[in-house]
C-alpha positions in Angstrom: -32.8 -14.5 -1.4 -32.0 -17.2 1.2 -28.4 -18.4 -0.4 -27.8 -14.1 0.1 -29.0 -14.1 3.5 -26.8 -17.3 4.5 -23.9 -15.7 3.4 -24.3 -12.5 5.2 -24.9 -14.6 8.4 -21.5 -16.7 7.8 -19.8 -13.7 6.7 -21.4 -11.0 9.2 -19.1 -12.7 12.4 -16.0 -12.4 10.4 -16.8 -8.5 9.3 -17.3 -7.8 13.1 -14.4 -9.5 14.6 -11.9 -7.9 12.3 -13.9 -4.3 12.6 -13.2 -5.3 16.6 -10.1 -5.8 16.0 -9.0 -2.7 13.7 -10.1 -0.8 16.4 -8.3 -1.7 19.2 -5.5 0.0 18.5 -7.4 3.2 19.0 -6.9 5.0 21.9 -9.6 4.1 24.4 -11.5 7.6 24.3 -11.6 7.1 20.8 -12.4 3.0 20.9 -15.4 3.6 23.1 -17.4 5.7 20.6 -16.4 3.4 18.2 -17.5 0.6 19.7 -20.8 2.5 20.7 -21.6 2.7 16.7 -20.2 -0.4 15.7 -22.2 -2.3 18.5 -25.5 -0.5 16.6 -25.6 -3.2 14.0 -26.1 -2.6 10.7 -26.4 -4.6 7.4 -22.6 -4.2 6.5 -23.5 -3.8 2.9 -20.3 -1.9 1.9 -18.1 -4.7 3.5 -20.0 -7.7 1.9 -19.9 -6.1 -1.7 -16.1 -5.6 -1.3 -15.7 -9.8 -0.1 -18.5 -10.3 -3.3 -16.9 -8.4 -5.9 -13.5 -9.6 -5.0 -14.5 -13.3 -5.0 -15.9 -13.1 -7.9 -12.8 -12.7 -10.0 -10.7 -14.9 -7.9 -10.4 -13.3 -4.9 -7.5 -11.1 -3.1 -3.8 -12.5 -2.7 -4.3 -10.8 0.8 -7.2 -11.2 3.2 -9.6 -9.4 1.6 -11.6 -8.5 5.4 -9.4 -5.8 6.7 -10.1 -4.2 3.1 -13.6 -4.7 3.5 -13.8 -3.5 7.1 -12.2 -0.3 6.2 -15.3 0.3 3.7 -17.3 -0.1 7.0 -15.6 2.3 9.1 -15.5 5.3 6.3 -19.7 4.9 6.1 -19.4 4.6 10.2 -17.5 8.1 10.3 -19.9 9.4 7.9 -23.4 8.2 10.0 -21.3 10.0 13.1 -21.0 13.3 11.3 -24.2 13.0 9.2 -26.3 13.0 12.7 -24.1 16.1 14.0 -25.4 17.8 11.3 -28.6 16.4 11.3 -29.1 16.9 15.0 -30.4 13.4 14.8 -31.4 11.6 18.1 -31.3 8.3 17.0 -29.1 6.1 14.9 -30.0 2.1 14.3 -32.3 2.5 17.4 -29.5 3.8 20.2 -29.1 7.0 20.9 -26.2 8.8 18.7 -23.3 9.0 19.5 -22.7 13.2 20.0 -25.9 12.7 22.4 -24.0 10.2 24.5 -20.4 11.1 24.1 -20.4 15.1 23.3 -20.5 16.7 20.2 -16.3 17.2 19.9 -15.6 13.9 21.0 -18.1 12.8 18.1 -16.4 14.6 15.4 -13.2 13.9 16.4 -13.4 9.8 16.5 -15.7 10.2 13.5 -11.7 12.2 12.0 -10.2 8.8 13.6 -12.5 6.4 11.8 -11.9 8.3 8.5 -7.7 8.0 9.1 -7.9 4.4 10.5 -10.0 3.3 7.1 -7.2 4.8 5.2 -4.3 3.1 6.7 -5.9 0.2 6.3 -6.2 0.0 2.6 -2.8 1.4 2.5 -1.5 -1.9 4.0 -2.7 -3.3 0.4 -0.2 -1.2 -1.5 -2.2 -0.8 -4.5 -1.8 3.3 -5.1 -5.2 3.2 -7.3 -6.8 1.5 -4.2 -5.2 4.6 -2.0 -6.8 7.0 -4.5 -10.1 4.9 -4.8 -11.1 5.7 -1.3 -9.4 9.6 -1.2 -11.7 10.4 -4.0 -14.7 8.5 -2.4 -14.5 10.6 0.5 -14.0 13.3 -1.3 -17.2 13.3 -3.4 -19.4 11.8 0.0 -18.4 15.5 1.4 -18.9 17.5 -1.5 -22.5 15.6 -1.3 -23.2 16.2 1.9 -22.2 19.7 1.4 -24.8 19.8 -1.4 -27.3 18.7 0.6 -27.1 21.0 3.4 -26.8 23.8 1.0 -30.3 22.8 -0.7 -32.2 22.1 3.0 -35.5 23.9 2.5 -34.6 25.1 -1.5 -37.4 26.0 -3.0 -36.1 25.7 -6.1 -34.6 21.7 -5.5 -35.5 19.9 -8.7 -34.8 16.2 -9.7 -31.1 16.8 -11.1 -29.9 18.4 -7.8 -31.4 15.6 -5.8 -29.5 13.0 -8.2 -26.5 15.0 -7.7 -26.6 14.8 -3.9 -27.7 11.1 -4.1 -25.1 10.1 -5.9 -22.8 11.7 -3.6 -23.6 11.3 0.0 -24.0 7.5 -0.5 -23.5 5.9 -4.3 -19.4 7.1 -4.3 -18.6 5.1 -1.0 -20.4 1.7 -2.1 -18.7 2.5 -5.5 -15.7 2.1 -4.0 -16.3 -0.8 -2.1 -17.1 -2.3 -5.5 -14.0 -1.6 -6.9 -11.5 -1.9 -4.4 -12.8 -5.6 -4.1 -12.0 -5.9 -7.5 -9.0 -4.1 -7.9 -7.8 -6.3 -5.1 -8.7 -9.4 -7.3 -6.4 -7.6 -10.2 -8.8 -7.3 -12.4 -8.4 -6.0 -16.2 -9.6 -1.6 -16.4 -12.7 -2.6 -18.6 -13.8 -5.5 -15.9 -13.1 -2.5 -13.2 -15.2 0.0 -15.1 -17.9 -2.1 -15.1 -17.6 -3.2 -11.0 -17.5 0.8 -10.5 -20.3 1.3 -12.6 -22.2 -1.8 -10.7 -22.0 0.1 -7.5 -22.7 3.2 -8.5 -26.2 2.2 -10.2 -26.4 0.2 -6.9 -26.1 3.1 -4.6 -28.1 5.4 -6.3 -31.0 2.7 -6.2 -30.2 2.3 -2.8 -30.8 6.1 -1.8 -33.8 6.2 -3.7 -35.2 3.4 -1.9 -34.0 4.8 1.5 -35.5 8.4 0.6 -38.8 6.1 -0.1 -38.8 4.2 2.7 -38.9 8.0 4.5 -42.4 8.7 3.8 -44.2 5.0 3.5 -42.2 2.1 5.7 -42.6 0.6 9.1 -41.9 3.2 11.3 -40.5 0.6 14.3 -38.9 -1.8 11.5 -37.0 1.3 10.1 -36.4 2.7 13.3 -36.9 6.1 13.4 -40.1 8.3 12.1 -41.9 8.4 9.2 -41.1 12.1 7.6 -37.8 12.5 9.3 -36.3 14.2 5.8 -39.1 16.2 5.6 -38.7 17.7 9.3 -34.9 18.4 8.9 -36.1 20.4 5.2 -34.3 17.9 3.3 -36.4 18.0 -0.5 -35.7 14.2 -1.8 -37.4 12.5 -4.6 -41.0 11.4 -2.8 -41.6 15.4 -2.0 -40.0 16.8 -5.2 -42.8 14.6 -7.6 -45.3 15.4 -4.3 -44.9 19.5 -4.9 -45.2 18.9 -8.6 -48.3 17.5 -8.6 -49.9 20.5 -6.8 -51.7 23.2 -8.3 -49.8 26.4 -8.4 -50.9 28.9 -5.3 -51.1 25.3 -3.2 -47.8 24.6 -4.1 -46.2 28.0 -3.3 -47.8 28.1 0.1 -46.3 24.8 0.8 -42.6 25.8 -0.6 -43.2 28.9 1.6 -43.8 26.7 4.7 -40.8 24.6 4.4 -38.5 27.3 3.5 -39.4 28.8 6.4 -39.5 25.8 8.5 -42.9 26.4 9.9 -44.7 22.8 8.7 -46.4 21.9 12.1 -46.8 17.7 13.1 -50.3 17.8 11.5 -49.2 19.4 8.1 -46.3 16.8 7.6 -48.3 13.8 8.4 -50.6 15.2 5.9 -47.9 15.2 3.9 -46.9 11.8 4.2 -50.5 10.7 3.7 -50.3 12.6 0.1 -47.4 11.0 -0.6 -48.9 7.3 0.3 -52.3 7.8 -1.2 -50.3 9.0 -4.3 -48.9 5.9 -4.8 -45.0 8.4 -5.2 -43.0 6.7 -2.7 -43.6 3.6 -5.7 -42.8 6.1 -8.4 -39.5 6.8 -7.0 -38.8 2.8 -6.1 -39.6 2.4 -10.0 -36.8 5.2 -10.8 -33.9 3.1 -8.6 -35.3 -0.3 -10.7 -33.9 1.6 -13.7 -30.7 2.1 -11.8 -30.6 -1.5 -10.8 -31.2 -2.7 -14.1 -28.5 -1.1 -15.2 -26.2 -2.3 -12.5 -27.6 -5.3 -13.6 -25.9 -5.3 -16.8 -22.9 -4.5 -15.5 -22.8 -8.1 -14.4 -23.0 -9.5 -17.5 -19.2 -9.2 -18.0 -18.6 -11.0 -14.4 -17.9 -14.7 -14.9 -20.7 -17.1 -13.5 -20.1 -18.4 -10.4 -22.0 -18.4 -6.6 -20.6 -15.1 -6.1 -22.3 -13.4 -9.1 -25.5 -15.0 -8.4 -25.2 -13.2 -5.0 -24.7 -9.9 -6.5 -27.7 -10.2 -8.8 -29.7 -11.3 -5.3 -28.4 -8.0 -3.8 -30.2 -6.2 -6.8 -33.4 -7.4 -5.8 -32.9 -7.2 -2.0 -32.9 -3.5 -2.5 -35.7 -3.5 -5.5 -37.8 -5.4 -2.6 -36.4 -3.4 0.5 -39.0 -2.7 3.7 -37.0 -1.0 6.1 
């Protein structure tokens, strides 16, 4: 994956300077959380599929960054408002950013970041583009929504989770697949299948992520091991954990989380099911079927460096850590 990993570090100073730069314009109150999140890092994997997908098919008659930036800043609004929720301390290893700036501040530049990302691809004039990116949003919320709605649900099962997976995170790298495409003018059948690539991609992603919850490197992934499990969010690893329980075992333990009561002990027991299981590798095998299939989305992409980077991204997040 090196010829993947040298092009995020040529294209990773570009992304930056032009997210730097779209945000300038903000009015300092607002610029100063930005910059707070922005200055967390990141992989910039929304961005960098936009450039990908784009390039691939020729490239955009505009420069394509601005487009691909604004990709960046919708997932940034949605990491600000995720950890409101969440109550999460932490985000990329820096403290979030309603701990440091107040929870209305928070919202309200995370409402900027959302508006900012739309004028952006409105510059473009391409209406599908404009509607790309409504309806992204659109379904990330409804997602979210989902998920809250199903913290500590008992009854959770494996097509809810997919529901809210493919929501809070597959519709926004969707559309950063197939705005880079539409900005390259492709044909609808070549745009079905970059929209089809991302979704599979960002499903596998989330699966991986939810994974990584319960069996990574605590310090590489920056935050604790069990952290979904603590906020009563029931993902895949937990779901396939509770099922292989015998009955009364397993009602006790719904019981527990639905009533929040899991002490420190209990959920690192927990995790140390999950491990000894071998389940956080059952669910990487489920997001290998949706990366196959993304997979074979590529087939109608011409050859070219580009697509040989996309089909490296498929197996930087079959083989991701952290």
């Amino acid at each position: 994956m090196k010829k993947l990993k040298d092009f995020f570090a040529g294209e990773l100073p570009v992304v930056n300077k032009v997210l730097y730069q779209e945000i300038k314009g903000l009015n300092p109150l607002v610029r100063e959380v930005g910059e707070h999140v922005l200055m967390a890092g990141g992989k910039r994997l929304r961005p960098m599929l936009t450039i990908l997908t784009a390039a691939c098919f020729g490239g955009s008659k505009k420069d394509i960054h601005p487009l691909a930036c604004s990709l960046e800043l919708l997932h940034s609004a949605t990491l600000i408002h995720d950890d409101i929720l969440d109550n999460a301390n932490v985000r990329r290893g820096r403290e979030s950013v309603h701990l440091v700036f107040g929870l209305k501040r928070a919202i309200l530049a995370g409402d900027a970041f959302l508006a900012l990302a739309n004028m952006i691809v409105a510059r473009y004039d391409v209406p599908a583009m404009n509607f790309c990116v409504a309806e992204a949003i659109q379904r990330t919320v409804t997602g979210e929504i989902l998920e809250i709605d199903n913290l500590r649900n008992p009854e959770m099962d494996e097509q809810a989770y997919l529901e809210i997976v493919t929501g809070k995170t597959a519709y926004l790298i969707q559309a950063a697949c197939s705005c880079g495409a539409m900005a390259a003018g492709v044909a609808p059948d070549i745009l079905d299948k970059a929209s089809s690539f991302g979704l599979n991609l960002g499903i596998a992603f989330q699966l991986v992520d939810d994974a990584l919850d319960y069996a990574a490197d605590a310090e590489l992934l920056g935050k604790p091991l069990g952290g979904d499990l603590k906020e009563g969010k029931i993902t895949l690893p937990l779901i396939l954990h509770l099922k292989s329980l015998p009955g009364t075992e397993r009602n006790e333990l719904l019981e527990r989380i639905s009533a929040d009561s899991l002490d420190q002990d209990e959920i690192q027991n927990i995790i140390k099911s999950i491990q000894q299981a071998g389940l956080d590798r059952r669910v990487r095998a489920r997001a290998d079927e949706y990366l196959k299939s993304a997979g074979l989305c590529l087939d109608v992409f011409p050859a070219s460096p580009q697509k040989e980077l996309l089909e490296e991204m498929l197996e930087l997040v079959r083989t991701r850590r952290f």
